[in-house]
N, C-alpha and C positions, 0 to 999 in steps of 0.2 A: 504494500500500500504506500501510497505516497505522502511525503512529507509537506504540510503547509507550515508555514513561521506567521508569528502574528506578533509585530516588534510596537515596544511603546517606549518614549522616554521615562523615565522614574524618577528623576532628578539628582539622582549621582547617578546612572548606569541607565544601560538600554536595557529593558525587561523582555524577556523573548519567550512567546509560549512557541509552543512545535504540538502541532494537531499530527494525527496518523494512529497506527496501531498501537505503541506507546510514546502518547503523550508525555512533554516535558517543558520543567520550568525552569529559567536558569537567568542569569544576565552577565552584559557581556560591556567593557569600558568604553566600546567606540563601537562604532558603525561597520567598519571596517572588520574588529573581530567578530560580527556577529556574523559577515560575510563567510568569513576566512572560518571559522568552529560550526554554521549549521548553513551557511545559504550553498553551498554546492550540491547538496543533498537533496536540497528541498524545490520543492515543484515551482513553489511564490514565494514570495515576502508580500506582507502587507504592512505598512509603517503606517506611524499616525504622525505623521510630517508633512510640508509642505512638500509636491514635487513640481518640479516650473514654475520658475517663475515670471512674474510678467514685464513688458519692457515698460508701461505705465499702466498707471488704475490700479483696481483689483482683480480677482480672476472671476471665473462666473463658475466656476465650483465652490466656491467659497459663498457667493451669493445666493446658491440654489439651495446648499447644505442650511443655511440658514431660515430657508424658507421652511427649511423640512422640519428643522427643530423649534419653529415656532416661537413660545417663551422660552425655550432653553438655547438660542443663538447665540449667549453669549458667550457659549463655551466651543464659538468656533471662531480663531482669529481670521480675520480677514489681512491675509498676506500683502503687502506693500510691492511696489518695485522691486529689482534687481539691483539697482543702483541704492535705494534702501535698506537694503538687507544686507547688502556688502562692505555698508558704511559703520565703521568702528565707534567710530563718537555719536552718542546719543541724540545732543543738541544738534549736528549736524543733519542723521537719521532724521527727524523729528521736522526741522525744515524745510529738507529733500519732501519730506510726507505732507506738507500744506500746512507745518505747525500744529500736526496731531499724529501722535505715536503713543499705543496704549502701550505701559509698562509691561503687559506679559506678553505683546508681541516681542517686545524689544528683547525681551530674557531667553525667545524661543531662536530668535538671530543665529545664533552660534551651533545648534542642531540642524538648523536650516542649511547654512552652509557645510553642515558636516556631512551632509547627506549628499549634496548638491554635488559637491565638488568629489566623491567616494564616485557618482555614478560618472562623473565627468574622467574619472580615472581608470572607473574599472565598467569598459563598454560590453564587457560579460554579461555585467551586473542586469544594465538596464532591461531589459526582456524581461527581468524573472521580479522587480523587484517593483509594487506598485506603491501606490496611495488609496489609505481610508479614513476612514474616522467614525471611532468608537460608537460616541451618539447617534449619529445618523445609522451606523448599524444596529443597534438596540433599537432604533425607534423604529425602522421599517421590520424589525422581528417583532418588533409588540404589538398587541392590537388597541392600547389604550396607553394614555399618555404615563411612563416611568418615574416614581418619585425619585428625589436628587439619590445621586448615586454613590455620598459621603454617610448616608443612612442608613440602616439594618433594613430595611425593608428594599429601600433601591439595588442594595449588593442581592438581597433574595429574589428578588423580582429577574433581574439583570440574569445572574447566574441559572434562574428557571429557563431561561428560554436559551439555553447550552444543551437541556437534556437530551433531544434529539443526535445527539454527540456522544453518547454514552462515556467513551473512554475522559475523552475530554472535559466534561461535567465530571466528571469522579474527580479525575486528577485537581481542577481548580478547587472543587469544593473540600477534598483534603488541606491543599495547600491553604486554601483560605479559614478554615477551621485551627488550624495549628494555628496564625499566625491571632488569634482573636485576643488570648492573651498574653500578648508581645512576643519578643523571639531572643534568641540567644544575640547578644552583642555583637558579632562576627558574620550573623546572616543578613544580606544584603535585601532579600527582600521582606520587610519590615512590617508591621502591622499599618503604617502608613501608608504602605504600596498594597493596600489591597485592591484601590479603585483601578490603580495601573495595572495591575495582574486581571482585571475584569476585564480592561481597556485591550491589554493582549490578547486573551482569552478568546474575545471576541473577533478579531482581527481574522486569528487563526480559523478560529470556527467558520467564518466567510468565506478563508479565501479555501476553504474543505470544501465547503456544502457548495463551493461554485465550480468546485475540482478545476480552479484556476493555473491555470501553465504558463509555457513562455508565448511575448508577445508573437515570437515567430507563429505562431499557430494559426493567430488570426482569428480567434474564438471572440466568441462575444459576450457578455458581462452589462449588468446591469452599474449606470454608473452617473452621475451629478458633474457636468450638466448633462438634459439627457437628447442634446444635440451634441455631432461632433465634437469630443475634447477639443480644445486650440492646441498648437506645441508653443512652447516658450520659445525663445532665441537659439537654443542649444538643444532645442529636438526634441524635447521631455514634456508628456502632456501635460497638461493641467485639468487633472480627475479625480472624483473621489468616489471610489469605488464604493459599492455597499451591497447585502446579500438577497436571495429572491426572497419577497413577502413571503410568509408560514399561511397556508390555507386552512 
């Protein structure tokens, strides 16, 4: 069976679930190692990252996703320029941007570019390795709107709609149950990474249930917006992938 990866930042390390016959949790310091220890293996990647970026405005994946999450939009940043995101100083950034830059764009910059410049190096990579985003997955798996997902009820709700994953639902709900209270000082993924372990989880679980491959395939996929991606400057669409509604 094949291997899907479903990578999320966690805020020191990339957190990377691995859907297939046995599922696994791990994380990895850079982008690049997550490449190099599980993406040769694996069918997809799915990141919750910006991928392409635009040469002005915003993207229209980023617009759509917003659409889809309705009151919860605001937990989708609306990615900036190129010439934005590649800008080191804040105050500079910020004026390039019309003299508005929200702070957790600005702190997500540096992932941005990590990934950016990983696919710009390793033209392996790009085939195999897409864009998604957690919420917009959870929302088109649920049939009613998801309490916030920092809550006991949001992580149970969240993690119910995995079960069709068998292996995968076990494995999270293990990991997620150890970590309830707290962890050994040493273990990186933390009782504070549980929303991030849901955010992979879920990735994973997408790019399974989509039995997503390489771009050479030519397969098709449900995906935001839901006209033609555009490519950025450097050939990388700009999409956000997400999974087929549950009937």
């Amino acid at each position: 069976m094949a291997t899907y990866l479903g990578v999320d930042w966690a805020g020191s390390c990339w957190l990377v679930v691995a859907a297939g016959d046995e599922p696994t949790v791990t994380t990895e310091p850079s982008f690049l190692n997550v490449w190099h220890e599980h993406g040769h293996d694996a069918a997809s990647v799915l990141v919750d990252i910006p991928i392409g970026l635009p040469e002005r405005g915003t993207r229209a994946c980023d617009e759509a996703a917003m659409d889809v999450l309705g009151p919860r939009r605001s937990t989708v940043f609306a990615i900036p320029s190129r010439e934005v995101v590649e800008t080191d100083d804040y105050d500079t950034a910020r004026e390039l941007n019309g003299d508005t830059l929200a702070s957790q764009s600005w702190w997500l910059f540096p992932r941005i570019r990590e990934v950016d410049v990983f696919l710009q190096e390793n033209e392996d990579a790009t085939d195999h390795v897409y864009e998604s985003h957690p919420e917009v997955c959870f929302a088109k798996l649920a049939t009613e709107p998801l309490p916030p997902k920092d809550t006991n009820d949001g992580r149970d709700e969240r993690l119910a709609l995995l079960a069709d994953a068998p292996a995968l639902h076990k494995r999270i709900d293990t990991v997620l149950t150890e970590r309830e209270d707290g962890t050994e000082w040493h273990d990186r993924i933390s009782v504070g990474k549980r929303d991030d372990l849901l955010d992979a989880a879920v990735l994973a679980y997408t790019a399974q249930q989509l039995e997503l491959g390489s771009r050479e395939t030519d397969q098709t996929y449900p995906h935001l917006p839901e006209d033609p991606a555009e490519d950025d400057e450097l050939g990388l669409p700009m999409e956000i992938i997400y999974p087929e509604m549950k009937r």
